[in-house]
Each structure stands twice: as C-alpha cells, then as structure tokens.
C-alpha positions in Angstrom: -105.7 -66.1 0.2 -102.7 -64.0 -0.5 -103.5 -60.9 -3.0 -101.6 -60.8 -6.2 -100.3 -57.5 -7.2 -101.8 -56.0 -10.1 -99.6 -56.3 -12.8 -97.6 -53.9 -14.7 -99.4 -51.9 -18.0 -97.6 -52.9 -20.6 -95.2 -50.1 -22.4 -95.4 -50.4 -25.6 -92.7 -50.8 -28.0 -91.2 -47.1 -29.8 -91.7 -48.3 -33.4 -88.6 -49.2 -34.7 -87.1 -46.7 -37.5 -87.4 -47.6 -41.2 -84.1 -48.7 -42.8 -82.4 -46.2 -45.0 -84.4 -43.1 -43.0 -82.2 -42.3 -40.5 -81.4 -38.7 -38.9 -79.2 -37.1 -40.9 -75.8 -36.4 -39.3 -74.1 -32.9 -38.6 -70.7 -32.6 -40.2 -67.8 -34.7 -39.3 -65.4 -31.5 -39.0 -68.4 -29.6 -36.9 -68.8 -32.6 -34.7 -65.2 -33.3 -34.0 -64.7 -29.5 -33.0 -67.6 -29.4 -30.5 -66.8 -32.6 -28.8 -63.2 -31.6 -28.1 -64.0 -28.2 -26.8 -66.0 -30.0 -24.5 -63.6 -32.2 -23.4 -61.3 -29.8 -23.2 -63.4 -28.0 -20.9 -63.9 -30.7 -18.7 -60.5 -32.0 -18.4 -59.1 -27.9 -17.3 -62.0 -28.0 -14.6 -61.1 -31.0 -13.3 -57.0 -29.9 -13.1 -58.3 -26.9 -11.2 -60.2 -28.9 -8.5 -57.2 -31.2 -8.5 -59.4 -34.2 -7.9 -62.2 -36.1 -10.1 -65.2 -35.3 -9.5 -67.6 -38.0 -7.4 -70.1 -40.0 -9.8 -73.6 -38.7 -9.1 -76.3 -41.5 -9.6 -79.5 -39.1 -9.9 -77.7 -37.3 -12.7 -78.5 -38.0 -16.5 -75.5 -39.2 -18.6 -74.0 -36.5 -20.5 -75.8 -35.7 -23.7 -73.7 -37.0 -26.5 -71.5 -33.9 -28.0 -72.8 -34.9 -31.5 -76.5 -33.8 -30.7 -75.4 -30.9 -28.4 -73.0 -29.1 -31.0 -76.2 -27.2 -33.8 -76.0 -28.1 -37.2 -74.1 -25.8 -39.0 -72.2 -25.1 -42.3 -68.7 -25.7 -41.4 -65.7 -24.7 -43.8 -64.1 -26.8 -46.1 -61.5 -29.4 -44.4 -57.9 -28.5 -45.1 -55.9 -31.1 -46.4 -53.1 -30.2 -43.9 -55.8 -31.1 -40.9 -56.8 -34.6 -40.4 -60.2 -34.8 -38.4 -60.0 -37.6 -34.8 -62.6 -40.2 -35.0 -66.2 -39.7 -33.6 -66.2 -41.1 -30.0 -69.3 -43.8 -30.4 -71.7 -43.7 -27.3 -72.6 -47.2 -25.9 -75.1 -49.0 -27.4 -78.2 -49.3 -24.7 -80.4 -52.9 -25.2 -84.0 -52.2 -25.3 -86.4 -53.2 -23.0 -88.3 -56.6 -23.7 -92.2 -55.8 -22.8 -92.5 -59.6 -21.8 -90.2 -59.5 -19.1 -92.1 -57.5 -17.0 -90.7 -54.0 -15.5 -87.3 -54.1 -14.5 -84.8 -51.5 -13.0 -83.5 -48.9 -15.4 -80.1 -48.9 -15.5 -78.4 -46.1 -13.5 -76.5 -43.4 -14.8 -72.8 -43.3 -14.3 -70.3 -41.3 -15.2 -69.2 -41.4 -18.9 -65.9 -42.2 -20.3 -64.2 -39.4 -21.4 -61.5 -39.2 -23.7 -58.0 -38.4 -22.2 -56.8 -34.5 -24.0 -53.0 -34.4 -23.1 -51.6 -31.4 -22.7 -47.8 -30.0 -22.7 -46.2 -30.1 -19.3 -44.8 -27.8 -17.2 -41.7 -28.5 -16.4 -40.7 -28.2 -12.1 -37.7 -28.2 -10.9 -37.0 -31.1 -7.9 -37.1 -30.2 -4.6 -33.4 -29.9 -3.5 -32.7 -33.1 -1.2 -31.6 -31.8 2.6 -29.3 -33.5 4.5 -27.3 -33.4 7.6 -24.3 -30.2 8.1 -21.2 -31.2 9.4 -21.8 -28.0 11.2 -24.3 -30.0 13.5 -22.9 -33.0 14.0 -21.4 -33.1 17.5 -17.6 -33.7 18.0 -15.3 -33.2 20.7 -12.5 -30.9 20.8 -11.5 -27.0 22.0 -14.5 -24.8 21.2 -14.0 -21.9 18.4 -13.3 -18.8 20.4 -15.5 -16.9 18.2 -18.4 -18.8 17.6 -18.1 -21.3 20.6 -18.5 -24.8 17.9 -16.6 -27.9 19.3 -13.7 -28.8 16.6 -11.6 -31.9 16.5 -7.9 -31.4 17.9 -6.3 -31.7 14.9 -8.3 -28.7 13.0 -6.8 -25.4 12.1 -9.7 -23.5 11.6 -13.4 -23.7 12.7 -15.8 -25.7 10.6 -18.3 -23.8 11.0 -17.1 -20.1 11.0 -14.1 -20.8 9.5 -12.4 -18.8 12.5 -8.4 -19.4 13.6 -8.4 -21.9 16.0 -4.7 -21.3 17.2 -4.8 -18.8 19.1 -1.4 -16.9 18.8 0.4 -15.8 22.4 0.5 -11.8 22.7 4.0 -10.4 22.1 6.4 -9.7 24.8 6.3 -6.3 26.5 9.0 -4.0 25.0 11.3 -2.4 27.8 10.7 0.6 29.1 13.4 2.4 27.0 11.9 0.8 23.5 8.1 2.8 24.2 9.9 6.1 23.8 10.7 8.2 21.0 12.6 7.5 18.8 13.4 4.1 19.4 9.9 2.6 19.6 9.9 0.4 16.6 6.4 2.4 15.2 4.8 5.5 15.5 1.5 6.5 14.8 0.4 10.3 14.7 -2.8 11.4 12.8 -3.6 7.5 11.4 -1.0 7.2 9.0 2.5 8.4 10.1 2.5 11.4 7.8 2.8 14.3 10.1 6.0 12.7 12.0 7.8 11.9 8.7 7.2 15.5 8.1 8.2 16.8 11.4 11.5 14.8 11.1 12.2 16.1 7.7 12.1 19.6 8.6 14.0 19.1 12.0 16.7 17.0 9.8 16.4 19.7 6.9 17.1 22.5 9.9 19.8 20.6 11.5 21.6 20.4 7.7 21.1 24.0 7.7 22.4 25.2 11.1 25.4 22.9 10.7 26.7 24.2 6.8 25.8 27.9 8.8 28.5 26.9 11.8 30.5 24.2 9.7 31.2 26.8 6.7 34.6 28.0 8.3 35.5 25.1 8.6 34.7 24.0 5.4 36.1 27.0 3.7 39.3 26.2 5.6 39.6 22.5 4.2 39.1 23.9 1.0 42.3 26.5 1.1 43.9 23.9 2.8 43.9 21.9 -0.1 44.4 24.4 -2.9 47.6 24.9 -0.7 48.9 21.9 -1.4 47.6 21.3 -5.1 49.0 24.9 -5.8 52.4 26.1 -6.0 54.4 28.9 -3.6 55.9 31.7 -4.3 58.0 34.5 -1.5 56.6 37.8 -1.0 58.5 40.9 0.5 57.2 43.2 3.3 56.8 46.9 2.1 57.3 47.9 6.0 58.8 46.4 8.7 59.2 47.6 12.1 60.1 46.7 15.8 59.3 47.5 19.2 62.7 47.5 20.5 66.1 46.9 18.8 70.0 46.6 19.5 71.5 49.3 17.9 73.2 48.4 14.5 70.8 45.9 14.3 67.6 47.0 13.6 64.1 45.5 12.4 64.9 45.5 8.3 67.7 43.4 9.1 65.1 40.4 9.6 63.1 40.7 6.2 66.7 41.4 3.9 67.1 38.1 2.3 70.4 37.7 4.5 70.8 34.7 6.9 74.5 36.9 8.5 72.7 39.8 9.5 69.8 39.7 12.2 67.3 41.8 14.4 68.4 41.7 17.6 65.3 42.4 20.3 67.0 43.9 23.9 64.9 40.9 25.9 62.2 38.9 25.8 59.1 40.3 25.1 59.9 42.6 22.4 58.6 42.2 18.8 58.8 43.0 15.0 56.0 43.9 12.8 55.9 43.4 8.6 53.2 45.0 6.8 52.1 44.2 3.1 50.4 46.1 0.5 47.8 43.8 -0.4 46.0 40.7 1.2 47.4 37.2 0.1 47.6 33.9 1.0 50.2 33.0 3.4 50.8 29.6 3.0 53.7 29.4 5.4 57.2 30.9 6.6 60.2 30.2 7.1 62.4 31.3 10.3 66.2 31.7 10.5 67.7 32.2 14.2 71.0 33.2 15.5 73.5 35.3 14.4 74.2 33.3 11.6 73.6 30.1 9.4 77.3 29.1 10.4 77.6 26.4 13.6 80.4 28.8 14.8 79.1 32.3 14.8 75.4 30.9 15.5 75.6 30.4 19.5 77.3 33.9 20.0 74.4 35.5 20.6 71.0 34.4 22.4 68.4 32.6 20.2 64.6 32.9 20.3 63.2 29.9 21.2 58.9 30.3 21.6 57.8 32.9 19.1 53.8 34.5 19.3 53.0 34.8 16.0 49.5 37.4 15.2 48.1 37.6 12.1 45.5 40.7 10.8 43.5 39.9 8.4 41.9 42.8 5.7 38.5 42.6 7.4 40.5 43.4 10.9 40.2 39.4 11.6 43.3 38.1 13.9 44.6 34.9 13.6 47.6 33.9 17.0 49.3 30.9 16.7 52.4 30.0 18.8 55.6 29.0 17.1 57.9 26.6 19.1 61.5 26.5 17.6 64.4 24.1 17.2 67.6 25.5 19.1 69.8 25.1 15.9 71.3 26.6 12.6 69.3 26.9 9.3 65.7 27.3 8.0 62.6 25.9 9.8 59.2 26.0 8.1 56.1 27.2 10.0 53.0 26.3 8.3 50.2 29.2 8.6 46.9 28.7 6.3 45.7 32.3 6.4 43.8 33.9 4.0 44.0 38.1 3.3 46.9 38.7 5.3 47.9 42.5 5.7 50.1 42.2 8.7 52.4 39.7 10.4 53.9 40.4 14.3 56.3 38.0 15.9 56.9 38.0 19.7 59.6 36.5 21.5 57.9 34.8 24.6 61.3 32.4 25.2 65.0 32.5 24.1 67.8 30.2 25.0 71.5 31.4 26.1 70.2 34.6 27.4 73.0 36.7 29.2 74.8 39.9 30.3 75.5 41.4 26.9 73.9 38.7 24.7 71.1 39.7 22.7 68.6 37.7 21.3 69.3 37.2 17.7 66.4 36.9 14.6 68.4 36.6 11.4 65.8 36.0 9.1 61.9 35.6 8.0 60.5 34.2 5.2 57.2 34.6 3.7 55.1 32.9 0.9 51.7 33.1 -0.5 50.1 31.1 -3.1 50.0 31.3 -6.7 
C-alpha cells in the first residue's frame, strides 16, 4: 500500500485589517520626490552600463518607494509645481488555505517608470565614398606624381600637376651667350650690380667724350655765332715780308688798294700782319695780280697755292692751305679762328712765272666778328 504524504500545516490566514484603520500615508509631495530620485538613479546606472540589467529570480521585488522614503514634514506645495501621480504597486491575490501549498510567485523585475531626459545632440558620421583619385583610368601618367590621367586632361587629377609637358627652348648660338648680347644677365641674384657697372662705364664714356669732343664743340658753336653775327674789316698795325721787289714792298698788300701789290722775288717767300689785340677772324679776302683790271692783271706772275699760319694769343697755330682761282677780283677764304694775333701767307705756287716777272699780291682783306 502506497504511503500518503503527510499533508501540509495549514497557514493561517493574516487577519484582515479593520475598515477605516488603515496605515496612514506619507505626504504626497514627500512621496513623489523620493520615488523619482530613485528612478532617476536607476535609469543614469543603467545608461552607464549601456545595457539593462538581467532579471535576477532569487532577488526580492523592489521595496515600494512610498515605504522606503521616512515620513517627514515636507514644505508647503507651490502652486507653480504640480505633483506626478503615485506609481500603484500590483495588487498580489492572497493565498486560499484550502488549496493546499502552492508555488509562490517569483520575483521579477518591476516596471519602472520611463524619466526622459534632454538629448545630446551628435553630429552624423560623414558618409565615405570612392576618390576619383583611385579609380583606375588609362592615359599618360603625371610626371610628378606618376597617376594615370585620361588623354584629354590638362592637368593631373590628383596633384593637380601640368600634364603638357612644354619642349625646352632652342640653344642660343654661340655669339648670343656672350656679353652684351645674351638676352639676360644675372650677377649677385638680381641684376643690380651690372646695371650699376654699365651706368658708370656709360657715365665715364659721356665724360671722356665732352673732355675730347669740347674743341669740337666749342668750334660748332663759333661757327655758328659766325654766321648769326655780322662782320666787320680790321687793319694790321704791322706788316712785314721776307723778301720784296723793290718799290713794292710788304704795306703795299694791307693798303686798301687793289693797283698797288707786294711783289715776293719767287716762290717761297712770305708776308707777315700783326694785330694789336686777339679777334675773331671770320674770314679774308685775297686780291692777286697787279691789278683788278683784265689788262694790267696778267703782266706780272700771280700766286696761285698760298700757306696760310695762324698764331693764336696762347701761342696756338692754326695752317690751312689756300688754293686760288687764276683771275681778277676778290676771292673769300673762310678761316674760323678764334684770338688771332698774327697772320703769315706763303706762296707755295704761282702761275706765269718768268725772267723778270714777279709774283704779284695786290691785296688782303681781313674781318673779325662783331
């Protein structure tokens, strides 16, 4: 005969509470602040750990937040502050003593309420996607960076490089690399000291040449003032010859008179006039023969190539050679000189030359400027 299992001591009921003497209740306001500083609590512990935590059967259910928070005084409720309802535990069914024991029910974890909280805002992740950089194309590499580049590109896509690559310029001839007609020169970085060097070589060349080129100047200058400025004849104080026919002597050439004349034994001789002080001959005049009339002027030999000197005041001497027309009347000689103090003329040719014919100088004329 099977044996029956003793059965189980009956529990006996918890007396039931007397209507109208229940527990009194903590403050609403109290009550309210404790269960959301709890739940507060719980919901920050569980953003930490990032993950909710696993029910644990053996554990109790969570004392309800209305016994845990003490009875205390709390202040006055503000008008401005309207208390949240009192979360309500679930009612639990008590146990009938006629059913016999039964499993208690086993603890699970308690709803809570949801506290929301501001969020912080994050940014989204930028999306990546594909360079054109790394997709592969055919074409001539980049000479810098070596990235293949389609034909028809001007520049690299990826470094941004010159993809035409320019030819070299042609090599200058040999007589364009030298100084000065290379088309640039460098000295020192910048150029400076060359432009320098060729200023004060052009600067000296200026110099030397107003230092050689000043006669010359000075020259063109009288030259012109001669022929802006007027003329005017100046007379000889002295006038003398190396040789002379007699009854024609040297003053015969210098006496205003074109019928009287100096009359020089051959040729070779001269005559000499002298002046008191320097001027500016302009010019003179020559008269040759024995006189200004056709029919007494070939009687007598006529000077032909005259050497004329000229002293200066400083002791300068000026020679010029005078060639002459073989006929009657004046002929201009045009001189230039400046500070004249003396004027010699030479006969170096003559023309009908002969036994008894002397060489005939009727008259000079001289004239400085005004």
């Amino acid at each position: 005969m099977a044996e029956t299992a003793p059965a189980a001591p009956a529990v006996p009921a918890a007396p039931a509470e007397p209507a109208g003497q229940a527990e009194p209740a903590a403050p609403e306001t109290a009550r309210t602040e404790s269960t959301w500083r709890n739940v507060s609590r719980r919901v920050t512990a569980r953003s930490r750990r990032n993950q909710p935590p696993a029910p644990d059967p053996d554990q109790a259910p969570p004392a309800d937040p209305v016994e845990e928070a003490p009875a205390q005084q709390a202040p006055a409720p503000t008008p401005a502050r309207t208390p949240a309802p009192e979360p309500v535990p679930p009612s639990t069914p008590a146990p009938d003593p006629q059913a016999g024991p039964q499993a208690e029910p086993k603890a699970g974890p308690q709803a809570d309420p949801v506290a929301v909280q501001p969020a912080k805002p994050v940014a989204p992740r930028p999306v990546v996607r594909a360079s054109a950089a790394d997709e592969v194309q055919d074409g001539p590499p980049c000479p810098r960076c070596g990235t293949p580049n389609l034909p028809a590109r001007r520049f690299c896509r990826r470094c941004a490089a010159p993809l035409a690559v320019t030819a070299p310029p042609p090599k200058l001839p040999w007589w364009r690399t030298r100084w000065p007609f290379r088309r640039r020169v460098r000295i020192g970085g910048s150029g400076n000291a060359l432009r320098r060097t060729i200023a004060l070589v052009v600067l000296a060349a200026l110099v030397v040449a107003g230092i050689l080129l000043y006669p010359v100047g000075v020259s063109a200058f009288q030259d012109v003032l001669d022929k802006v400025r007027s003329t005017a004849p100046i007379t000889p104080s002295l006038t003398s010859a190396s040789a002379a026919v007699e009854g024609h002597s040297a003053t015969a050439a210098a006496d205003g008179l074109s019928n009287t004349y100096w009359g020089a034994p051959a040729v070779g001789d001269s005559v000499s006039f002298t002046f008191r002080t320097p001027f500016r001959l302009v010019d003179l005049i020559v008269h040759t023969g024995a006189s200004a009339d056709p029919e007494h002027f070939r009687q007598q030999a006529r000077p032909l190539v005259l050497s004329l000197e000229v002293t200066a005041s400083d002791g300068e001497l000026h020679r010029k050679e005078i060639t002459l027309n073989d006929q009657p009347g004046p002929q201009t000689v045009a001189t230039g000189i400046s500070d004249v103090v003396q004027v010699k003329l030479t006969v170096r040719e003559a023309a009908g030359t002969g036994p008894g014919r002397t060489i005939a100088l009727a008259e000079v004329e001289f004239f400085k400027r005004t």
